[in-house]
C-alpha positions as CSV (number, residue, x, y, z in Angstrom):
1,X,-22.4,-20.5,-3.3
2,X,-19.3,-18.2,-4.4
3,X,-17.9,-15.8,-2.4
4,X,-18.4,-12.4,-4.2
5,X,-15.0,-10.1,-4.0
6,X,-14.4,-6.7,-5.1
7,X,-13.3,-5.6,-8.7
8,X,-9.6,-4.9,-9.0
9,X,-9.4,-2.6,-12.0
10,X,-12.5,-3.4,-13.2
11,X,-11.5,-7.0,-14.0
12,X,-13.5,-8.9,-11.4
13,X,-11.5,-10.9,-8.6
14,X,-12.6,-14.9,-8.0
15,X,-11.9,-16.8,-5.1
16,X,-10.9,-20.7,-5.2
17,X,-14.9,-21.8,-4.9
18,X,-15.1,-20.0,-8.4
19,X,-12.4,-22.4,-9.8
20,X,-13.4,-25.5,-8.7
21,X,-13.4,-28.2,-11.3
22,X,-17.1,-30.0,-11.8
23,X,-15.4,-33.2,-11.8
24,X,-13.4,-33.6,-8.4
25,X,-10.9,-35.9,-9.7
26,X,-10.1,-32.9,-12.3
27,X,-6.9,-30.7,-11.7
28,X,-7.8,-27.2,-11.4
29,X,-5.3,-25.5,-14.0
30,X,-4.4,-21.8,-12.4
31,X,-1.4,-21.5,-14.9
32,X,-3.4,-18.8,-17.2
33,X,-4.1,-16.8,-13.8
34,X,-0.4,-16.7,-12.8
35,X,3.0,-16.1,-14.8
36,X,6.3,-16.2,-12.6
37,X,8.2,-12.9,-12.6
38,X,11.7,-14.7,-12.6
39,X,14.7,-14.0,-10.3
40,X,15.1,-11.1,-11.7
41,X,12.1,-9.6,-11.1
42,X,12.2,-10.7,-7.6
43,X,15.7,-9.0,-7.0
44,X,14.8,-5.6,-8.8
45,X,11.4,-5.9,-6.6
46,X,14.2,-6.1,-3.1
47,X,16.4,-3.5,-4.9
48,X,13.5,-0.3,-5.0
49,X,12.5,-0.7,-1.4
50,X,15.9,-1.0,-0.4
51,X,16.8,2.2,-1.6
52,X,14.0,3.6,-0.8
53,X,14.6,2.3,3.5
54,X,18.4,3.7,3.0
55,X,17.6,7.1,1.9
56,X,14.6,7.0,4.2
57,X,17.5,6.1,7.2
58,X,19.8,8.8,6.2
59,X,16.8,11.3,6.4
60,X,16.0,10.1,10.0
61,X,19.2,10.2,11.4
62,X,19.6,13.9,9.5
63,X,16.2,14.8,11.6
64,X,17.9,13.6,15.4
65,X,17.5,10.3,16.2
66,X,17.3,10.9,20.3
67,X,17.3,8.3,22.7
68,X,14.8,6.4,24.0
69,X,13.3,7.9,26.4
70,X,13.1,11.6,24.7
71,X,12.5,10.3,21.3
72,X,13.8,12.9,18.2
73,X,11.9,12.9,15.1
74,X,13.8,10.8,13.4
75,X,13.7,7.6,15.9
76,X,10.2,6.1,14.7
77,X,11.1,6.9,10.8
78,X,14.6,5.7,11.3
79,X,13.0,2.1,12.9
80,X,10.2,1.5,10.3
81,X,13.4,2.2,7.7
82,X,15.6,0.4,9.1
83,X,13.2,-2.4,8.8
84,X,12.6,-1.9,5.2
85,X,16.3,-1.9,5.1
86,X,16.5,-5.4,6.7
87,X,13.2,-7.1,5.0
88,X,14.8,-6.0,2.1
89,X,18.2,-7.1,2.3
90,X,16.7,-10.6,3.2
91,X,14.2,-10.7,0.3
92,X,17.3,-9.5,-2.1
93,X,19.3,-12.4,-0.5
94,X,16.9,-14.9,-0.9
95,X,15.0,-13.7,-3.9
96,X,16.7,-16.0,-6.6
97,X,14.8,-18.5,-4.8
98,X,11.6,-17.8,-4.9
99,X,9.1,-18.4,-7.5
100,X,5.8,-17.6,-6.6
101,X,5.9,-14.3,-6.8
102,X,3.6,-12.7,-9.9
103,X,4.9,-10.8,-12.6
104,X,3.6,-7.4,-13.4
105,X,0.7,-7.2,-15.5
106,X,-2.7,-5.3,-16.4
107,X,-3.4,-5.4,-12.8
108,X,0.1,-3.7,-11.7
109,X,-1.6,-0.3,-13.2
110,X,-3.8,-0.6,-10.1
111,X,-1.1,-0.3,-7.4
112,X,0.8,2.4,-9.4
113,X,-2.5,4.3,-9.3
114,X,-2.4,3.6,-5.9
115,X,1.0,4.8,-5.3
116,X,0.4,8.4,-7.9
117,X,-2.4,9.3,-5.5
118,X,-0.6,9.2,-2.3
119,X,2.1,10.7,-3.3
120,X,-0.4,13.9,-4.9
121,X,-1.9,13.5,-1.0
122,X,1.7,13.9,0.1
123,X,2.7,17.2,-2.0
124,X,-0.9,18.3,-1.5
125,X,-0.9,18.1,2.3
126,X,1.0,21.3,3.0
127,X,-1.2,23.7,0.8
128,X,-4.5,22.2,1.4
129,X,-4.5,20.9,4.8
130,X,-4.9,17.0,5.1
131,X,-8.9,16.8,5.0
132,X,-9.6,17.2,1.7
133,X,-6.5,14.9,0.2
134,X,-7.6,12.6,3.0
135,X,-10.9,12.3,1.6
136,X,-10.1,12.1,-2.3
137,X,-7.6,9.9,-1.4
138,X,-9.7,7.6,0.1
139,X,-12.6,8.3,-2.1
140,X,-10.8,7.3,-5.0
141,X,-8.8,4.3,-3.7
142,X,-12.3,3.2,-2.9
143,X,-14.3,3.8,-5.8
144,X,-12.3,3.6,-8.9
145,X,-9.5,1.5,-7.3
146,X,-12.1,-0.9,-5.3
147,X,-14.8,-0.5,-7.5
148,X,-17.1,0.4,-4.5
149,X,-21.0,2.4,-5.1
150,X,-20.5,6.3,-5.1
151,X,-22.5,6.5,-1.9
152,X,-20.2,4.0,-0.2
153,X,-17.2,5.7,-1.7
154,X,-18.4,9.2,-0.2
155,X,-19.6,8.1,2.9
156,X,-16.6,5.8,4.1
157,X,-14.6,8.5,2.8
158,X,-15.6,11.1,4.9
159,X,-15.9,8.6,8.2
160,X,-12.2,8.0,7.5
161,X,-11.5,11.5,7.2
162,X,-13.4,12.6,10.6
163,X,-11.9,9.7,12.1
164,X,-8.1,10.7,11.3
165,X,-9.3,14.4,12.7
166,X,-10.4,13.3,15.7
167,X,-7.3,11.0,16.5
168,X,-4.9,13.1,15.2
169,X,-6.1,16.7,15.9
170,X,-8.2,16.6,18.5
171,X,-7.1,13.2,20.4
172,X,-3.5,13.5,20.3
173,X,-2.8,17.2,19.5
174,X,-0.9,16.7,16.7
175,X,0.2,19.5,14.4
176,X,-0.8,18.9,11.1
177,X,-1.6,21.1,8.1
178,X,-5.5,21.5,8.4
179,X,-7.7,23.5,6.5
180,X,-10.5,23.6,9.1
């Protein structure tokens, strides 16, 4: 029996039981399914999070960094930067080695959707609150993204959304934008 996974961009995804060969001696050829992206590909791939965790480290220490024990703003964005920063460097080090990772294809329109939508959550969150970007975010990572049933979309949409209030907003007092 195969194990049924969701649609990526409509283009359905298969696990290994799909691809097994009917004759067990029989090598299971996966080289249609997966193109190398090439040292290159795996350096500029380092290169756009690095610059991305240095700018985000300049902005923390800009906010206050504080000390330990009375944390500033900028402390918890400075550390998950300044790991960017170093996971990074390392993959940018040791990226002309590597060859397994995948180069950008049909599929790669999915994660730039992805990426679109929460930044429109993130220049949307000041004007609207952060329930209803919350919710379309999530609504439409889950139903056009993961190819989920409207209903499901909706209804784990919303649960997500009432879930973030109630940590958030009502659990942990913090101030964000809220339309409600």
């Amino acid at each position: 029996m195969a194990l049924s996974l969701p649609r990526i961009g409509g283009t359905p995804v298969t696990s290994p039981a799909d691809r097994v060969s009917n004759d067990a001696a029989e090598p299971i050829d996966d080289a249609e399914d997966f193109l190398p992206a090439g040292s290159a590909a795996n350096v500029g791939a380092a290169v756009a999070p690095l610059l991305l965790g240095v700018v985000g480290v300049i902005g923390s220490v800009q906010l206050g960094l504080g000390a330990v024990t009375a944390p500033g703003p900028g402390l918890w964005p400075f550390a998950i930067c300044l790991v960017i920063v170093l996971c990074s460097a390392a993959l940018l080090i040791g990226g002309r080695r590597f060859w397994d990772a995948e180069a950008f294809s049909r599929n790669s329109l999915v994660v730039a959707i992805g990426l679109l939508t929460l930044v429109a959550l993130v220049i949307a969150l000041p004007y609207v609150g952060f329930e209803i970007p919350c919710a379309v975010l999530c609504f439409v990572w889950l139903r056009f993204l993961g190819g989920e049933k409207w209903w499901v979309s909706i209804v784990i949409s919303l649960s997500i959304t009432l879930a973030f209030w109630l940590i958030f907003v009502l659990a942990l007092r913090i101030p964000l934008p809220r339309l409600f």
